[in-house]
C-alpha positions in Angstrom: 59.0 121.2 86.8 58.0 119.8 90.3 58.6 116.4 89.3 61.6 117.3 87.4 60.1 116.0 84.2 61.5 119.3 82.6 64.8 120.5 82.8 66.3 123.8 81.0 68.0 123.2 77.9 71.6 123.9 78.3 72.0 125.3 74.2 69.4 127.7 74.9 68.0 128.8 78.2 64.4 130.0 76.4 63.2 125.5 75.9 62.9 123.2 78.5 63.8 119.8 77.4 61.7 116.2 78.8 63.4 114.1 81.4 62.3 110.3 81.3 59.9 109.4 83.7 62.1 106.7 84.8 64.9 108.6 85.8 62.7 111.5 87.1 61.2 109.0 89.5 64.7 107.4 90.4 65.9 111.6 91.2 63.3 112.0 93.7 62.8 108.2 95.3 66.9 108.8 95.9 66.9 111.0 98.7 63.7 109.3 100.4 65.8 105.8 100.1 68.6 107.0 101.8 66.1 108.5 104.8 64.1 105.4 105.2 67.7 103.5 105.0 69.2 105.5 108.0 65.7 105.2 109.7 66.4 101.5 109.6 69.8 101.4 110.5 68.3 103.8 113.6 65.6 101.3 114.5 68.1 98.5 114.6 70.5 100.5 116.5 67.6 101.4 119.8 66.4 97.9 119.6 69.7 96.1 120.3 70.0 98.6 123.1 66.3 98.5 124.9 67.2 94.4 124.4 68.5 94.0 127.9 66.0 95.8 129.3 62.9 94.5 127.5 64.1 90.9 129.0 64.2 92.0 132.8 60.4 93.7 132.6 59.2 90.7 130.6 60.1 88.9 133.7 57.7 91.4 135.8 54.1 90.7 136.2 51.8 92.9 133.9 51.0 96.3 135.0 47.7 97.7 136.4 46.0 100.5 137.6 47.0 100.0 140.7 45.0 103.2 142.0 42.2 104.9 140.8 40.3 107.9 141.8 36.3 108.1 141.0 34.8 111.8 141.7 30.9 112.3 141.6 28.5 109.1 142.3 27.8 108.2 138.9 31.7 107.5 138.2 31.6 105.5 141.2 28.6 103.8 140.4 29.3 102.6 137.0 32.7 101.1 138.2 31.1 99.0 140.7 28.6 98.2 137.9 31.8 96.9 135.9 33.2 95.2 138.9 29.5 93.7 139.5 29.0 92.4 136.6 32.5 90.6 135.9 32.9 88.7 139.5 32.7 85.4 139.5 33.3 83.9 142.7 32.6 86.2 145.5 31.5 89.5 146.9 33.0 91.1 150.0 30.8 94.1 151.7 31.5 96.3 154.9 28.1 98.3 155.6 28.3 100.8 157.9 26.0 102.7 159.3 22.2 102.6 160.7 19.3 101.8 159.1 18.7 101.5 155.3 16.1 103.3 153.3 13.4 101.3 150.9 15.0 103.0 147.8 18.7 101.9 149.0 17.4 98.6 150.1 15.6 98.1 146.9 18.4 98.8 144.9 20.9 96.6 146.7 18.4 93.6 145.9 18.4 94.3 142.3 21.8 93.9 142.4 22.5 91.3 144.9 19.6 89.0 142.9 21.8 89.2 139.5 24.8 88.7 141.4 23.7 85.5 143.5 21.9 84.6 140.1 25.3 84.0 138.8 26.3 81.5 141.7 28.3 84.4 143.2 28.4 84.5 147.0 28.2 87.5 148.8 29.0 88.0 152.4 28.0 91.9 154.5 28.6 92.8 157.3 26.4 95.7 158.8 25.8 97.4 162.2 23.8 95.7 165.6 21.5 98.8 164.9 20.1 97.3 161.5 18.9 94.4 163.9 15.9 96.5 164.8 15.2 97.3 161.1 12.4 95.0 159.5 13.6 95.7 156.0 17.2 94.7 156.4 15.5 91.1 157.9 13.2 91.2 154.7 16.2 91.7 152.3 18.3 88.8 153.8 15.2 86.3 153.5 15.0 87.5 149.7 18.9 86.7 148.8 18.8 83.7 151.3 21.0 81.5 149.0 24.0 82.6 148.7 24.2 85.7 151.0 25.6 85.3 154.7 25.0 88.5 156.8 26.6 89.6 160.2 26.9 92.4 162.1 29.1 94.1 164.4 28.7 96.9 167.2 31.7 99.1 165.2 32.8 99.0 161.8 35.5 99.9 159.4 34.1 102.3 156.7 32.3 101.1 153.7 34.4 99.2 151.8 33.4 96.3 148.2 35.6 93.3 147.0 35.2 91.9 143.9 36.9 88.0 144.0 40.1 89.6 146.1 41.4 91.2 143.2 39.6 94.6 143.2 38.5 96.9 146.5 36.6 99.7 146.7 36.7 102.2 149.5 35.7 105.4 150.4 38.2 108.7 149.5 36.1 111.7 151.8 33.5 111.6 154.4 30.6 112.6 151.9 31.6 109.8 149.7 31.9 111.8 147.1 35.0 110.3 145.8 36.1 106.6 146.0 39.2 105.1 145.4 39.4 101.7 143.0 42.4 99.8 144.3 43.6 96.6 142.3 47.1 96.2 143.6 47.0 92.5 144.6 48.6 93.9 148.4 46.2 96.1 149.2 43.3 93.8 147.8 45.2 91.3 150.3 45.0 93.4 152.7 41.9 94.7 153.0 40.6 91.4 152.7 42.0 90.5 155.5 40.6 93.2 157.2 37.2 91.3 156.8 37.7 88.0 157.7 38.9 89.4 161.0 35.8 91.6 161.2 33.8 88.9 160.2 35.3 86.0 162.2 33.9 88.5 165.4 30.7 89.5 164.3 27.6 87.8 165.0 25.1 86.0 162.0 21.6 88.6 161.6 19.7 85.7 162.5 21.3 84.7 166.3 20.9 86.5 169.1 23.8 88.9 170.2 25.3 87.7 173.2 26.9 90.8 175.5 29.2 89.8 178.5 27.6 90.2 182.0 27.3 93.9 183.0 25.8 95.3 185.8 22.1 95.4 186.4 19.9 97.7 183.9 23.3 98.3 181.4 23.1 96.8 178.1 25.3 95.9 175.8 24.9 98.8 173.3 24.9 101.3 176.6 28.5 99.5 177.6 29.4 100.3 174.1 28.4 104.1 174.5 30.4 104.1 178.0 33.4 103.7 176.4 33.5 105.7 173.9 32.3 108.8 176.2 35.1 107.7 178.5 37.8 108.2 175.1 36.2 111.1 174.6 33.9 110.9 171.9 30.7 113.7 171.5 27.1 112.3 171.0 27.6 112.8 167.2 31.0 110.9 166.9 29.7 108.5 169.1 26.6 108.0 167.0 28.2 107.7 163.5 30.5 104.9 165.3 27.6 102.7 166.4 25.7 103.5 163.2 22.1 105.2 165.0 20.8 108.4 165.5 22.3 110.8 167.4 18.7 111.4 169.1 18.9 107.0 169.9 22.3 107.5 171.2 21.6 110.4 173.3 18.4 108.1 174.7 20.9 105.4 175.6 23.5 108.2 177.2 20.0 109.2 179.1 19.1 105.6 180.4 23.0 105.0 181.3 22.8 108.2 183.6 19.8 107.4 185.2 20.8 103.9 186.2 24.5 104.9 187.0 22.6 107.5 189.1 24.3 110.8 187.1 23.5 114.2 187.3 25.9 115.8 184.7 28.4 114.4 182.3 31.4 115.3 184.2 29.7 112.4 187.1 28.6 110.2 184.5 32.4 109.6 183.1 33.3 108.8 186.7 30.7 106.5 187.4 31.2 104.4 184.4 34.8 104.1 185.8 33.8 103.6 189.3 31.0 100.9 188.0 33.4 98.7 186.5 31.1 98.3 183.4 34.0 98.8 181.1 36.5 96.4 183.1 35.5 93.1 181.4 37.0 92.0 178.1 34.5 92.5 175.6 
């Protein structure tokens, strides 16, 4: 009865009378037909419409994830790893920050090795501070082929580029969350960033060359001068020249003594009175 094989027998309502298969099949495929008919008249109807708009985004460039957000370090992590292992050409790095631990250090040979492995150059830029750091000096001589390193008194935050077509930067101050851009602007951008940071940094393996100050101020305490003349606490001031706040309050120290200061209030006015912070840097 539910595939209308039977149908009641009109002389008397007690017999059911067999329907051939054939024309059972043909009474329920009917109905179906006529859907799947109307289905295609529907399909022809939306393509012929979504026509003139199909040719203007085939004229567009492909879409991509133009911004993505990684929380927690292994997310992070395991996108660099992708990013790592699929660059070919060349390897953009902003370091900041002071001196690096063994375990860190370790790590970054194990994957700057496979990367320069690969005949993919890397260039870094780091702090002056890692200057006085024998492991950063060991590191460099290990990836000597194919690895350029500079530094810089100041630095942008940390910040990887993947042959200019994917950037990675930092999203919060704990690094906790990262942001993966691959919009070809930004990537421009930001690349840009570092060749102007690295066209004024200095190669790890020359000497740092200061302009003149006066007698007994280095370079690094001209450095601190200015940014305790803007207004910047031992701690900001610290995190900006990549050293401990304990070093930078020694230089702050050593620059009072030779300006001759007794408080903080008379050290701000001497630096200004010195004329340390006149000269271009």
């Amino acid at each position: 009865m539910d595939f209308a094989l039977l149908h009641p027998d009109p002389d008397d309502a007690d017999w059911l009378r067999p329907v051939p298969p054939s024309a059972a099949l043909a009474q329920r495929l009917h109905p179906i037909e006529r859907e799947i008919t109307e289905r295609r008249r529907l399909s022809l109807e939306l393509a012929e419409s979504f026509e003139p708009f199909m040719d203007i985004s085939a004229q567009d460039p492909p879409t991509t994830h133009a911004i993505t957000v990684l929380e927690g370090s292994t997310r992070i992590n395991a996108a660099i790893d992708v990013a790592t292992a699929e660059c070919h050409t060349e390897v953009l790095t902003v370091q900041p920050g002071g001196l690096r631990s063994e375990n860190i250090l370790s790590k970054g040979l194990e994957r700057g090795q496979a990367v320069v492995d690969r005949g993919v150059s890397i260039r870094t830029l780091y702090q002056h501070t890692v200057r006085h750091h024998q492991g950063t000096f060991a590191y460099a001589e290990r990836l000597a082929e194919g690895v350029q390193i500079r530094t810089l008194e100041e630095l942008v935050e940390r910040m990887l580029i993947f042959d200019r077509t994917v950037a990675f930067i930092p999203a919060q101050d704990d690094r906790t969350v990262a942001l993966e851009l691959r919009h070809p602007g930004l990537v421009s951008y930001l690349t840009s960033v570092f060749e102007q940071l690295w066209q004024r940094a200095t190669p790890l393996l020359e000497e740092i060359r200061y302009d003149p100050t006066p007698e007994g101020v280095s370079g690094v305490q001209r450095s601190i001068a200015q940014l305790l003349v803007d207004g910047y606490v031992d701690e900001a001031i610290a995190r900006r020249l990549g050293m401990h706040v304990r070093t930078c309050r020694s230089h702050i120290a050593k620059l009072s003594a030779t300006l001759g200061s007794s408080s903080r209030a008379q050290l701000g006015y001497l630096i200004a009175r010195s004329g340390i912070l006149d000269q271009d840097s």
